[in-house]
N, C-alpha and C positions, 0 to 999 in steps of 0.2 A: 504494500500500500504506500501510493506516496503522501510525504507530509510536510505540512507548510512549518517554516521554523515555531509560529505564533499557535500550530495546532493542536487543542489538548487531547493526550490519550488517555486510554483505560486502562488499567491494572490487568482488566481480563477480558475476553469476549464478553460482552455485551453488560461489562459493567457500567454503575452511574457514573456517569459526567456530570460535575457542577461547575457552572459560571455565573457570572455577573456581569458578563458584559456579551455581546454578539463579535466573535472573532473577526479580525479585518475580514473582507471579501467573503463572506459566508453568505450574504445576501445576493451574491451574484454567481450561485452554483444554484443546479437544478436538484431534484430530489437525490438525481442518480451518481449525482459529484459530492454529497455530504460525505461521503466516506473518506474524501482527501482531508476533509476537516476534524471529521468526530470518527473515530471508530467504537462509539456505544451509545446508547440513551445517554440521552441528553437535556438536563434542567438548565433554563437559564432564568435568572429573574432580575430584570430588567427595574429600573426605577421609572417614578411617573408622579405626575401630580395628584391622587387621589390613589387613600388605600382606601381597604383591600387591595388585593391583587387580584385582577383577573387570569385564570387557569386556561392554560390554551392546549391541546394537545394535537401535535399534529404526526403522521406516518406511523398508526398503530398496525397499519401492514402496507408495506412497501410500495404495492404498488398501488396505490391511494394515496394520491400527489396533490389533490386539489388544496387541501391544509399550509403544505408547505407552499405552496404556487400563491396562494394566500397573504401568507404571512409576509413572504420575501417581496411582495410588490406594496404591500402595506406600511412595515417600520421603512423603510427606504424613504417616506417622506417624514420621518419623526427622528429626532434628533440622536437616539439610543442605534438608528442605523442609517446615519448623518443627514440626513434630512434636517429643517429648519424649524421644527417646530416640536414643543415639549410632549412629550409622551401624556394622553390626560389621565390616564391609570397606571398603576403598576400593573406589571405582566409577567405572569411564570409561564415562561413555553416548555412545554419539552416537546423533543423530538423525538419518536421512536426508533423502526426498527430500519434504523439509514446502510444495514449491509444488504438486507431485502428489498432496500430500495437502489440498492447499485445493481441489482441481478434483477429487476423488475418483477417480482415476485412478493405475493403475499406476507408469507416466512419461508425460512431458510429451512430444506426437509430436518437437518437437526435442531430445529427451534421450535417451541412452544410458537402459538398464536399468543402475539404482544397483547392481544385486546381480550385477555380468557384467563392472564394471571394475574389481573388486581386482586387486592383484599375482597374474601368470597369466591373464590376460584373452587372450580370440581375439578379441576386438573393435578395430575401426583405437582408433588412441590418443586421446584428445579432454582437456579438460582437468577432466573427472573422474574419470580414471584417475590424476592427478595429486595429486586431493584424495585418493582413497583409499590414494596412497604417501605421503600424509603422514601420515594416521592411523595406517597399521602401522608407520610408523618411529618416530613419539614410543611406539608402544605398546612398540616394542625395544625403547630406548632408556632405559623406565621397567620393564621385565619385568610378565607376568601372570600371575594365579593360574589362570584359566580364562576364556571367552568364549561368548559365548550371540546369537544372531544369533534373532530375534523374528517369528515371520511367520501369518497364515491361509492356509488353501486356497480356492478358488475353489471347487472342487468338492465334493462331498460325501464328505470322507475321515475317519478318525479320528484321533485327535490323535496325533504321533508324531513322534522327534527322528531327525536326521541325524548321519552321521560323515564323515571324507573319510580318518578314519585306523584301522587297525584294531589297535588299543591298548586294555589294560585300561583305563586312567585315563579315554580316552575313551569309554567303554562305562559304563562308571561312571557319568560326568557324562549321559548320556543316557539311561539307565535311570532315571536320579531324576525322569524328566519321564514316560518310557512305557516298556514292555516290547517296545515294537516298532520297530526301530530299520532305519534304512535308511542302508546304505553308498552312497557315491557319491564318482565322478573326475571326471564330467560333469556339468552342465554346466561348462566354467572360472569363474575370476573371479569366485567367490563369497566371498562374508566370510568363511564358517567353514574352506574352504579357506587364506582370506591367514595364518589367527590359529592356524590347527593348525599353523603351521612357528614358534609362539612358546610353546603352552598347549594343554591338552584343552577342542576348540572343538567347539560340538556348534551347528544348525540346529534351531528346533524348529517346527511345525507345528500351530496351534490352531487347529484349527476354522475354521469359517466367519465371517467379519466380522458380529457384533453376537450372537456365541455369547458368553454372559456366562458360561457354563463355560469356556470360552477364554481369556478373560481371568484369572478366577481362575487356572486351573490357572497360566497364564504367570505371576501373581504369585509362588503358591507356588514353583516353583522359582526365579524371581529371589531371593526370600528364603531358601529353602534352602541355596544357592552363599556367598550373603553369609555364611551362621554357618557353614558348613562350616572347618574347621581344616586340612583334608587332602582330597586325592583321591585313593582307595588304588590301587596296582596292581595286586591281587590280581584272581585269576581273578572273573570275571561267571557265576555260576550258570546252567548250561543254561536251568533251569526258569526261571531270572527275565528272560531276555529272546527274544525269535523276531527275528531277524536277518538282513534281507535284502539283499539285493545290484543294483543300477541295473544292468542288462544296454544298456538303449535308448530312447534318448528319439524320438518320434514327433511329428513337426510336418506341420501341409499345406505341399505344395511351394509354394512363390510363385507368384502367379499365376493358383493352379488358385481357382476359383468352388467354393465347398460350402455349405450350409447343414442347417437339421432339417426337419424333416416340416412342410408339404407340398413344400417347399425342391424343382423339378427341375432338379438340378446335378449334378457329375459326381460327386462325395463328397458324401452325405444322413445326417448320423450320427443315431444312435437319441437319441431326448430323454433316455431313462431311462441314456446310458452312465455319468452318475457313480454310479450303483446298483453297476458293477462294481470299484469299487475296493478292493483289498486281499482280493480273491476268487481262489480260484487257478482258472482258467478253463481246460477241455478246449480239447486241439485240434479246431476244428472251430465254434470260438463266434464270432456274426457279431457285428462292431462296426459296422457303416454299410451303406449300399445303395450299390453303385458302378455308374458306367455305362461303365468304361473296360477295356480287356482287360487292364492291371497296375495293381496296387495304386496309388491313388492318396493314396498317403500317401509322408512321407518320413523312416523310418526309422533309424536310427543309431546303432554301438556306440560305448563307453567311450574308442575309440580314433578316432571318425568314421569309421567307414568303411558306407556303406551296406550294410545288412540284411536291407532293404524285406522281398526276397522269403524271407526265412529265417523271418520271425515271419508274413507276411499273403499271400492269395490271392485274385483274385477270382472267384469261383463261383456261378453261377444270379443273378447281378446284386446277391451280397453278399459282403462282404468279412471274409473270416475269418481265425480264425488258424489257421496251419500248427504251431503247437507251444503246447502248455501253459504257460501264464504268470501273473503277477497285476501287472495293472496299478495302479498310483497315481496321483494327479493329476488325472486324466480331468476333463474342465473342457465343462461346454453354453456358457461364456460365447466369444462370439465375438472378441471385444476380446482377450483374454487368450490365446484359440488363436492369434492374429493375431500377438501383439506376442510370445508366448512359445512355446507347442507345446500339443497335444492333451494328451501326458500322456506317464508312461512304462512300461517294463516291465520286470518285479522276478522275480529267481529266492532264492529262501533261499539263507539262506548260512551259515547256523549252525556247522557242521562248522570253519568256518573261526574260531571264536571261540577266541580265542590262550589259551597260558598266561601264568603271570606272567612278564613282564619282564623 
């Protein structure tokens, strides 16, 4: 690896990095050159006119750029990454998983998923469950004002933030990014999980990798958070957001052989499935051609418990659903169904949007 005199390294693979300042010229390397800079996760925290700190996290897998593409076009006009003008918040960035983002890759096949070992992980222990209890404990330890965890979708979805908590404040923070907002308890061991037990943490969702609306939008809201003075707790207007709820996440079992058309395996999913995302779908709508007499998928609720046959059936050699749903995520890429899940399934949840506080 090469390295700039000014560049700090790790004790080990993919140990913490801390700084205090953004290294010369780091803001003008792309996701896939941070490695000449940091070889590990990496906390920087940044000074600003107003604490808290705002919590930024960006490349919790590699090749989900829009974060970084973000950030580096953002400080560039503020004076912490020479720009002219004072930071309005403090800002804790980290950076993830910047060797899987030199190989354009999720994670590295010897790595955990960066975004599966926060505190509350179902993952055996490794020592980047380690690094990510050290970033929420200086984050205690320092108090936040809020927290933004930075990602793309694989599939073809529209942009949209997550919750893990169902709180004004955090319906707020993620309404300023979309009106469409998805609650989730599953999967564990995700960031905005670790940071909603300190601040209103919100996940957000842009687009597909090299969506340069994507990007934008991520700026905008990084710099909205920074001038924000307050996050109100007052009720969230029916009309200003559509609010859904993670019922089940969907993975192929280990094992099983699937592919897409002309693919003769025992799971053949349709090419066009990310068309169906954020579509509320009748019972009775095929996802894939199956050659097996039970669903050949593996289903599961908020609590793990298999589903399989409560959402899918197999029928005339297709597999459909047994109930009305709208899926998200829905992914053609192989690598990603492989290392993560097919996608998952959403029922509204609006009814359930709180009063104040």
């Amino acid at each position: 690896m090469s390295c700039d005199a000014d560049a700090p390294t790790a004790t080990a693979p993919d140990a913490l990095i801390e700084l205090d300042h953004l290294p010369p010229a780091l803001l003008d390397r792309d996701a896939a050159a941070l490695i000449d800079y940091l070889d590990g996760p990496t906390l920087i925290q940044l000074p600003g006119q107003r604490q808290p700190a705002l919590f930024v996290s960006v490349l919790m897998h590699g090749n989900e750029t829009v974060g970084w593409e973000a950030i580096r076009r953002l400080l560039v006009e503020y004076d912490v990454g020479g720009g002219d003008r004072p930071l309005p918040r403090q800002l804790a960035l980290f950076i993830g998983n910047v060797r899987a983002a030199a190989a354009g890759v999720r994670h590295l096949p010897e790595q955990p998923d960066f975004n599966r070992v926060w505190p509350g992980s179902e993952l055996p222990g490794s020592p980047l469950h380690g690094v990510m209890d050290q970033v929420v404990a200086r984050m205690t330890a320092r108090g936040l004002f809020a927290s933004v965890d930075l990602h793309n979708n694989t599939g073809t979805n529209p942009h949209y933030a997550c919750v893990n908590v169902i709180d004004n404040r955090y319906l707020h923070l993620a309404t300023l990014f979309s009106r469409t907002v998805v609650y989730f308890t599953r999967p564990r061991g995700v960031q905005s999980q670790a940071m909603a037990g300190l601040c209103p943490a919100i996940t957000v969702e842009c687009g597909k990798v090299k969506d340069q609306r994507g990007v934008e939008h991520a700026l905008e809201l990084i710099d909205a958070c920074l001038h924000l003075a307050e996050i109100p707790d007052t009720p969230v207007p029916a009309h200003d957001i559509d609010l859904f709820h993670t019922v089940a996440q969907m993975k192929v079992p280990p094992g099983l052989d699937f592919g897409f058309p002309p693919a003769q395996t025992p799971l053949v999913l349709s090419p066009t499935l990310e068309n169906l995302n954020f579509r509320e779908l009748p019972a009775g709508t095929a996802f894939a051609s199956c050659r097996t007499a039970h669903p050949p998928l593996e289903v599961r609720d908020e609590w793990g418990r298999d589903v399989t046959r409560r959402y899918f059936a197999c029928e005339d050699g297709e597999l459909r659903l047994r109930l009305s749903v709208m899926p998200s995520m829905l992914t053609c890429d192989i690598d990603v169904i492989r290392q993560d899940c097919v996608g998952y399934l959403l029922e509204r949840y609006d009814q359930h949007l709180p009063h104040r506080t």
